[in-house]
ZAMARGU-4260 file (C-alpha; in steps of 0.2 Angstrom, whole numbers, plus 5000, padded with zeros to 4 digits):
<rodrens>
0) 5000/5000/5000 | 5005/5017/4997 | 5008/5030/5008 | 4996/5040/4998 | 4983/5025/5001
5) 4988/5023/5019 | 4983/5042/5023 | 4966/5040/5014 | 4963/5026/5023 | 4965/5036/5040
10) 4957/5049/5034 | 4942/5040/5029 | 4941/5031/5047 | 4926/5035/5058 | 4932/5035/5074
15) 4950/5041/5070 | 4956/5054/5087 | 4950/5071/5083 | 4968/5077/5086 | 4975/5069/5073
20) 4961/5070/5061 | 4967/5089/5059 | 4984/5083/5059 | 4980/5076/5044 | 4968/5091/5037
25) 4982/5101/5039 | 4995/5091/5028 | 4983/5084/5014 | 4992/5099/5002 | 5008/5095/5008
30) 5015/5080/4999 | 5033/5078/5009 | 5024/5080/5026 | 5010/5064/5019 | 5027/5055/5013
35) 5036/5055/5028 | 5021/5052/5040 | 5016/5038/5029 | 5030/5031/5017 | 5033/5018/5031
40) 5028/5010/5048 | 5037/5017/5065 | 5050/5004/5066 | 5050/4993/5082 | 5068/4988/5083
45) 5077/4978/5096 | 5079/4994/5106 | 5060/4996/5106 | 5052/5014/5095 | 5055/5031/5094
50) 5047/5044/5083 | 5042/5061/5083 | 5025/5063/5090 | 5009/5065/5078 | 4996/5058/5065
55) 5003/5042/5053 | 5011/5027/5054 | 5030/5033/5055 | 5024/5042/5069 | 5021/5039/5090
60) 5003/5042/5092 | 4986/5032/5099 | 4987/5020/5087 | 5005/5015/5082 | 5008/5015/5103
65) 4992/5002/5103 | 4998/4992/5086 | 5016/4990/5097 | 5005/4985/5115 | 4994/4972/5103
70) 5010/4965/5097 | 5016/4964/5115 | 5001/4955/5121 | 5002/4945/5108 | 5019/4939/5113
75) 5017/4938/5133 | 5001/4926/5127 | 5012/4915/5119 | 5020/4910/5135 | 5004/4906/5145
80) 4992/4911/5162 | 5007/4915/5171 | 5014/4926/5159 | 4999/4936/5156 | 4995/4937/5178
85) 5012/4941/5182 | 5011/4954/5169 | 5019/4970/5163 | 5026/4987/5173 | 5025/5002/5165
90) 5033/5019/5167 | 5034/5036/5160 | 5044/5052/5160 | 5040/5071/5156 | 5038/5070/5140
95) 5020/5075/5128 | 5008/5062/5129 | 5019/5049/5140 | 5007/5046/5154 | 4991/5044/5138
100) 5004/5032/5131 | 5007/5021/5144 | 4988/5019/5149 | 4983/5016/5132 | 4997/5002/5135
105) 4992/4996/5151 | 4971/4996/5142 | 4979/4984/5126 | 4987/4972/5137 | 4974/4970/5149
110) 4962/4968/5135 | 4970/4953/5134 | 4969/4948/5151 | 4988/4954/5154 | 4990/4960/5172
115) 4998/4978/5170 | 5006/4991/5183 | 5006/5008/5180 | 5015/5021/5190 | 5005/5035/5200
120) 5019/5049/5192 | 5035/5049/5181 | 5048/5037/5184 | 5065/5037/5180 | 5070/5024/5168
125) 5081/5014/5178 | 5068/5013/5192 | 5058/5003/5179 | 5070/4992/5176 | 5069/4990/5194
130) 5052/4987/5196 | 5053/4974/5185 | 5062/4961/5196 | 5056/4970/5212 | 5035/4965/5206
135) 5042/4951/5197 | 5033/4953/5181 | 5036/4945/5166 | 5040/4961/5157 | 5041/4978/5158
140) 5038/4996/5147 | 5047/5011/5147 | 5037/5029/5139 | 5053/5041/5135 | 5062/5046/5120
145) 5077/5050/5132 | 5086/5064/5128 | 5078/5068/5111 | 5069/5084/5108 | 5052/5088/5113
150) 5042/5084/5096 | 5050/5066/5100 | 5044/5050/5110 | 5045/5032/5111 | 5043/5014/5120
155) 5057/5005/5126 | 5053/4986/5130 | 5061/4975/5144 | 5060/4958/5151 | 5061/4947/5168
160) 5078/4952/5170 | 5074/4973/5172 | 5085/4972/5156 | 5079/4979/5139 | 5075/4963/5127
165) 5089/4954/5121 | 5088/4950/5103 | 5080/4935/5100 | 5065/4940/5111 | 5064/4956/5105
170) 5063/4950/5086 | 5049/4941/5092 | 5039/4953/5097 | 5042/4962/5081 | 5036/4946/5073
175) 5020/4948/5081 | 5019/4968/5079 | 5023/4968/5059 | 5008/4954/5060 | 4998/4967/5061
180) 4990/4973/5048 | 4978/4988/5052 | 4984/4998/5069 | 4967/5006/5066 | 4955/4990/5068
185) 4963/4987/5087 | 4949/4987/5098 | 4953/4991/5120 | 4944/4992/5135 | 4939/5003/5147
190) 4950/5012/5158 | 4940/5014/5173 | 4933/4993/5171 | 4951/4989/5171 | 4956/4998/5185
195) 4941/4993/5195 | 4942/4972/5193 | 4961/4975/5194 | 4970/4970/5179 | 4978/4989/5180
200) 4984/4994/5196 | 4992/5009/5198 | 5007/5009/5211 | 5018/5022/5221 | 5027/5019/5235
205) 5031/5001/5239 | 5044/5002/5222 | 5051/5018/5229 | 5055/5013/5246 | 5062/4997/5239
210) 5072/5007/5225 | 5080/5019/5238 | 5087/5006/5251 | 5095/4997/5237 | 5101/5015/5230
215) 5111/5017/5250 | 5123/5001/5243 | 5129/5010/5230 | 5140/5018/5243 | 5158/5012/5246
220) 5161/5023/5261 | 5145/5031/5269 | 5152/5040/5283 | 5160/5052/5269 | 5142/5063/5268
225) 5144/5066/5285 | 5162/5070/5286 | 5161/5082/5270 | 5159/5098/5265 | 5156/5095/5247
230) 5146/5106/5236 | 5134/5099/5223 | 5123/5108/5209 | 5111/5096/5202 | 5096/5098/5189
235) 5085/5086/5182 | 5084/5095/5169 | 5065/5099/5167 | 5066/5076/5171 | 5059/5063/5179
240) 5075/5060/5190 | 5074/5075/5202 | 5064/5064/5216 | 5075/5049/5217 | 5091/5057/5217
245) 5086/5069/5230 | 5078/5055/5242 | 5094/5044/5238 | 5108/5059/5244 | 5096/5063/5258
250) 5097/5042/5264 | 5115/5045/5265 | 5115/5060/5275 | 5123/5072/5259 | 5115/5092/5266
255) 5126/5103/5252 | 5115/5096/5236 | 5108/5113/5227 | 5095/5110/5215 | 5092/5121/5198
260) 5076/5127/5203 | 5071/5133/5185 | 5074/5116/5179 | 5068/5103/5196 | 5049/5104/5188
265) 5046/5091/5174 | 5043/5102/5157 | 5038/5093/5142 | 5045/5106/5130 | 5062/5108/5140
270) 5060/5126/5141 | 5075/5131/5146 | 5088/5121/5139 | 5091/5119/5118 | 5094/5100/5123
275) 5088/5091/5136 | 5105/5080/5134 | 5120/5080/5145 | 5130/5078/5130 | 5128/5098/5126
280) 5136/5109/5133 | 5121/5120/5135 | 5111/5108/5146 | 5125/5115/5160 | 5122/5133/5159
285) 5111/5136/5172 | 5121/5123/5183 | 5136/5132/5179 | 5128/5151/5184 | 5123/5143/5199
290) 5137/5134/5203 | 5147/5150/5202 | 5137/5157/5214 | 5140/5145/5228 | 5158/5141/5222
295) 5150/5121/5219 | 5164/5109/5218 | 5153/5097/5206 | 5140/5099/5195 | 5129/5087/5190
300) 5113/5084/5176 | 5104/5072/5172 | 5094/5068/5153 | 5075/5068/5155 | 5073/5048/5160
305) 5085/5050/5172 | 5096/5034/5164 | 5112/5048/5158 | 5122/5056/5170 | 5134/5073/5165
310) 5147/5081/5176 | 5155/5097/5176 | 5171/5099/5187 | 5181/5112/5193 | 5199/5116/5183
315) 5215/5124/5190 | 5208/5141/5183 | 5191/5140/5193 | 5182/5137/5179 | 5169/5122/5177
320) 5175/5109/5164 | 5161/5098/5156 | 5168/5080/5158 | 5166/5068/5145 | 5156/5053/5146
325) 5172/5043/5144 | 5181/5053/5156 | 5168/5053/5168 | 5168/5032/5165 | 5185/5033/5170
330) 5185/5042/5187 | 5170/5031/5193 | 5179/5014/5191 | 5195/5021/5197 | 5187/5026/5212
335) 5177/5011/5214 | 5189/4998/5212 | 5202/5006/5222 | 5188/5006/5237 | 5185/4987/5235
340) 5205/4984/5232 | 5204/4995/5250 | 5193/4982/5258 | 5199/4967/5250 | 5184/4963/5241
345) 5188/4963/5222 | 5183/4945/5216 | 5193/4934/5206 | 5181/4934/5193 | 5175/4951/5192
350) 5173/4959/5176 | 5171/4976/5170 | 5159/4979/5154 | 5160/4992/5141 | 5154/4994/5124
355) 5165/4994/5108 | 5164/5013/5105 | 5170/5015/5124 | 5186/5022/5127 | 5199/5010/5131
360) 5206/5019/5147 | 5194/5008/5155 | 5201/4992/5148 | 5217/5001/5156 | 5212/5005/5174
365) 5201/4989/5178 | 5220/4978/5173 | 5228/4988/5185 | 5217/4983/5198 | 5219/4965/5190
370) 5200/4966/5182 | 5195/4963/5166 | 5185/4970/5153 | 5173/4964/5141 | 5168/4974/5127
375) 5148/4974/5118 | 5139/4979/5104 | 5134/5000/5108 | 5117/4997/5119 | 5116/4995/5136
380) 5106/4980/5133 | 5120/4970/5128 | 5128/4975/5145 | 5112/4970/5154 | 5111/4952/5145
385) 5130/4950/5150 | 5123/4953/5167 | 5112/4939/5167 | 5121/4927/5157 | 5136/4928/5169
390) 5124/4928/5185 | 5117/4911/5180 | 5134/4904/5176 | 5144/4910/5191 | 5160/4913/5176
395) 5161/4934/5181 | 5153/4945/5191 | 5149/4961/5188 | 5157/4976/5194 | 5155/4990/5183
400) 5147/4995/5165 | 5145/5008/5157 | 5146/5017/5137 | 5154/5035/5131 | 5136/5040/5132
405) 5135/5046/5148 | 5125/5030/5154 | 5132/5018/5169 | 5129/5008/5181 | 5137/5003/5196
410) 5124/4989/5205 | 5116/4977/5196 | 5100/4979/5205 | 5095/4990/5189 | 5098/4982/5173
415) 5101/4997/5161 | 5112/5013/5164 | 5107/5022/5181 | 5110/5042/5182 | 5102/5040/5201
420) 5115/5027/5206 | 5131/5038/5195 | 5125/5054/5202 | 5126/5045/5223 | 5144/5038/5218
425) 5152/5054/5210 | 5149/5065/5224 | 5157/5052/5235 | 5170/5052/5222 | 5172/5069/5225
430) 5170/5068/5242 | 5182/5057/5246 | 5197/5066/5231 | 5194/5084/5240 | 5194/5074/5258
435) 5211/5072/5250 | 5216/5088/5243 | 5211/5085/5223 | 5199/5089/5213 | 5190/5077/5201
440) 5200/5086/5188 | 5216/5083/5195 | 5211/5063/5196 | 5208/5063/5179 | 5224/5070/5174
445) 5233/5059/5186 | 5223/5043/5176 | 5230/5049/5159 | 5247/5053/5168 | 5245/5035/5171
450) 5235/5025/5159 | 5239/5036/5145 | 5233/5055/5138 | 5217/5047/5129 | 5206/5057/5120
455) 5188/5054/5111 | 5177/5065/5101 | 5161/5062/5093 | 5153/5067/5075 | 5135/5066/5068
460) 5124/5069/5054 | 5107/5072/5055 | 5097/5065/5041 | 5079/5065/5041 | 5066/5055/5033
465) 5067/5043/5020 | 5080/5053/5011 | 5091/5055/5026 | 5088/5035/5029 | 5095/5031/5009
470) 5110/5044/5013 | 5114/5034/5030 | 5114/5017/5020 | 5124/5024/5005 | 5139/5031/5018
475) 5139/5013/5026 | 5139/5002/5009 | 5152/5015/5000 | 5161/5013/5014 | 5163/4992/5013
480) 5162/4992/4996 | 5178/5005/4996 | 5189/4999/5011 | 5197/5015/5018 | 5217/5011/5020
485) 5221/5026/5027 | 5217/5041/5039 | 5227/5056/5040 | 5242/5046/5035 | 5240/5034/5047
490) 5237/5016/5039 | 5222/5006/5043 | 5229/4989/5052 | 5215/4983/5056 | 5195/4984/5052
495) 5179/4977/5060 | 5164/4975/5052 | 5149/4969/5063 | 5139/4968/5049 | 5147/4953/5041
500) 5156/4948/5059 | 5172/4948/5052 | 5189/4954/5058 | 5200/4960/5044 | 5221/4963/5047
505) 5223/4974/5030 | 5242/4971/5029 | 5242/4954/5035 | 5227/4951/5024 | 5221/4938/5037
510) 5202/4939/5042 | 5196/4931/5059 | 5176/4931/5065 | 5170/4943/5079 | 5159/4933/5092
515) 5146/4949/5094 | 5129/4949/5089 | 5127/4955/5069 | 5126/4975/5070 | 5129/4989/5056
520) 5145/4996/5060 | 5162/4999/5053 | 5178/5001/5066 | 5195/5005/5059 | 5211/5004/5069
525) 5224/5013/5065 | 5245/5009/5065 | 5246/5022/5081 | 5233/5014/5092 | 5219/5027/5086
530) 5201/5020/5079 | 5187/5026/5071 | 5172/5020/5071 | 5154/5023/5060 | 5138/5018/5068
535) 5120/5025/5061 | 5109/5028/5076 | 5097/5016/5084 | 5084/5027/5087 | 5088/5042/5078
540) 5089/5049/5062 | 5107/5049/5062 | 5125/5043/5059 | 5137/5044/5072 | 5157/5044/5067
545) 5166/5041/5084 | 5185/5044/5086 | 5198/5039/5098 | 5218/5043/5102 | 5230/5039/5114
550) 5243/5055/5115 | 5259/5060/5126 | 5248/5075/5134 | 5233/5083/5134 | 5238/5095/5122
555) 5245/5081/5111 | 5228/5070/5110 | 5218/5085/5106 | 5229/5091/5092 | 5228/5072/5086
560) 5212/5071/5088 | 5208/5085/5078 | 5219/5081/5064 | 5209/5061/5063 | 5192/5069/5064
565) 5197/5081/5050 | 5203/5069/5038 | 5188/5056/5042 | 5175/5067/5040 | 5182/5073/5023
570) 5180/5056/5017 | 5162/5057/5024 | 5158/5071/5017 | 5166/5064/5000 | 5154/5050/4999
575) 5137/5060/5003
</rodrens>
């Protein structure tokens, strides 16, 4: 069917939501706007859906959120009575329409007999993943689009574990969704009736006290909140994380924790940031003005779901210096490790995980401390299914995981990336550094100093609809059907494709497989230990290049890292 046959076919639907009927009024001149709501279905990948919010099928709304729930049932029924009365767990953040979006969820699934929890109020994602194990449920559902902009939502899918569905189970419930031929013909209960025989239950309290106690753990040295003078800016911004976080430094006693008052309250359309992300620089500003005020030592944001966690720390000059994520990855394992090393509690098997566009300063500071490191596809999921793979086994146990972008987690009583938990253990980081006499700046260097002066840096392209989507597949398939050999001088030794799982050593011209899941992205290491890597986005219309070098000095990396960027994206931008 056409996409022009598709918007008919809303447009000529009786009972279609009054909303998007004039959503659709208001494009029927417009032929790109029908194309790109239309041309496709809102993908439900193995990280779950994401789309800008608004009427058609490549769009979140009332009925590609219920086409996803029906596909969901669907699924849990295949598994039996217990499936469906242990049931699913559903949470939102502050984004438009998340709280509608969950309860339309919760109405498909009990329509299907399917037990569903709901949330009073936002949640933070990692609290979800939480819930999951805390109600044991056989799945759970996650309302959030993250760190995207405003016009943006999604629906991220997990299972027993509290981690997001692994691969298998998650192309099994897109089987059942892509089954599904008319979004528009699914048919739901009442609201009210379900609440009332009990097949939706809203839930508060229980899950946050539970959440909270298992939040104090994260602590290596408690007594530090009381012994510190410590300041802290924090903001949610505009998010769902501002309550848990609070409650968690107040369980440990922490008083100095200053809030961002414009930015505590949750705010759909982020009002006063550009992006919600603490990737930005610009999601610090107002931490920044108010960390001036107060002289703060740390500064701290959180992205709107609360699962990514940014730092700002102060440099030799006073000024605040926005960590990486990398950067920050490195300080929190550091200071981890060389607690339990302190206590004597490191075990043998423990293992450190990471994904593959992670910086390898981590690799570096885990072997000092006689851990190792096991690297994943990008996705926290993969890190979660290492979780429970290696719990069932006994072979490692967990320690720490975490990925460049800003997510990590520190216990594994969460199963996906925790901004509650980083934010408890960075300020006992820095509590315990200024306890003695350094900054979290000066630990950093003092990690390169001693691990090596690595540096990463991050490239994207935005590319929307289906013209962006062709442009995204043409740099990826010029790219393997036109090795690159070299960057900025600097022969490629050695290139990774996890699309075909193959290993390549370009001089030796030897291949070897790579034991990952299959996933569309390029790496390319280069004769000096730096490496590129090209990755299209999961759940954005994107294509992210990331780089990495290891240099002498600060000033050396950077300069390095400049030049490799450079170079790469010139071959980019060649190809486009």
């Amino acid at each position: 069917m056409s996409y022009l046959q598709t918007y008919n076919k809303w447009q000529q639907y009786d009972h279609l939501d009054e909303d998007i009927r004039s959503e659709l009024i208001l494009m029927q001149d417009n032929e790109k706007a029908k194309e790109d709501a239309f041309y496709k279905n809102l993908e439900f990948g193995t990280g779950g859906m994401r789309g800008e919010i608004g009427a058609g099928t490549n769009r979140m709304n009332l009925y590609t959120v219920r086409k996803a729930a029906e596909g969901l049932a669907r699924y849990i029924e295949k598994y039996g009575e217990e499936a469906k009365s242990r049931g699913v767990v559903l949470a939102y953040d502050c984004r438009r329409k998340s709280p509608e979006f969950a309860l339309e969820i919760a109405r498909t699934l009990a329509s299907h007999g399917i037990q569903a929890y709901v949330f009073e109020a936002l949640r933070p994602t990692p609290e979800l993943s939480f819930a999951v194990r805390f109600l044991h449920t056989f799945m759970g559902g996650m309302i959030t689009a993250s760190h995207n902009p405003p016009e943006y939502n999604g629906f991220k899918v997990y299972g027993e574990d509290g981690a997001q569905l692994n691969l298998e189970d998650a192309a099994a419930v897109i089987d059942e969704i892509n089954k599904i031929d008319n979004e528009l013909s699914i048919e739901v209960g009442s609201l009210e009736e379900f609440k009332q025989s009990g097949l939706i239950k809203i839930i508060s309290n229980d899950v946050d006290d539970s959440y909270v106690e298992h939040l104090i753990t994260v602590s290596q040295q408690p007594k530090l909140a009381k012994e510190t003078d410590l300041t802290v800016v924090f903001s949610p911004l505009h998010g769902a994380s501002n309550d848990m976080v609070q409650r968690g430094f107040n369980a440990l006693g922490y008083e100095n924790i200053h809030i961002v008052k414009e930015q505590e309250q949750p705010d759909s359309e982020f009002t006063t940031v550009a992006s919600p992300n603490p990737e930005e620089p610009g999601a610090f500003e107002y931490a920044i003005r108010d960390g001036k005020k107060i002289n703060a030592d740390l500064l701290i944001t959180a992205d709107p779901d609360g699962d990514r966690l940014g730092l700002a720390v102060k440099g030799s000059d006073g000024e605040y210096i926005l960590l990486t994520g990398n950067q920050t990855g490195a300080i929190l394992l550091d200071y981890l490790l060389a607690r339990k090393q302190e206590k004597g509690i490191i075990p043998a098997n423990g293992r450190v995980f990471k994904t593959i566009v992670t910086s390898e300063i981590g690799r570096k500071i885990a072997g000092h401390y006689g851990v190792t490191t096991e690297d994943v596809l990008t996705g926290f999921k993969f890190i979660g299914e290492k979780i429970k793979k290696y719990e069932a086994s006994g072979e490692h146990t967990f320690l720490f995981g975490y990925e460049e972008s800003y997510g990590y987690l520190v216990k594994d009583f969460a199963r996906d990336k925790d901004a509650v938990q980083a934010a408890l253990l960075a300020v006992e980081a820095a509590a315990y550094h200024k306890n003695e006499g350094k900054t979290l700046y000066e630990v950093l260097l003092a990690l390169y100093e001693q691990h090596g002066y690595y540096r990463e840096g991050l490239e994207s392209l935005t590319l929307k609809g289906k013209e962006g989507a062709d442009k995204i597949q043409s740099i990826l398939s010029s790219f393997r059907e036109n090795p690159i050999r070299e960057i900025d001088n600097l022969t490629v030794h050695l290139q990774e494709d996890y699309g075909t799982l193959k290993r390549l050593f370009t001089v030796q011209g030897t291949e070897e497989d790579i034991l990952l899941p299959s996933s569309n992205v390029l790496k390319y290491f280069l004769e000096d230990g730096s490496w590129v890597c090209v990755r299209p986005s999961g759940t954005e219309p994107k294509v992210k290049f990331y780089f990495s070098v290891v240099g002498t000095s600060v000033e050396h990396s950077e300069e390095k890292l400049a030049h490799i960027k450079e170079a790469f994206m010139a071959k980019v931008n060649a190809v486009i």
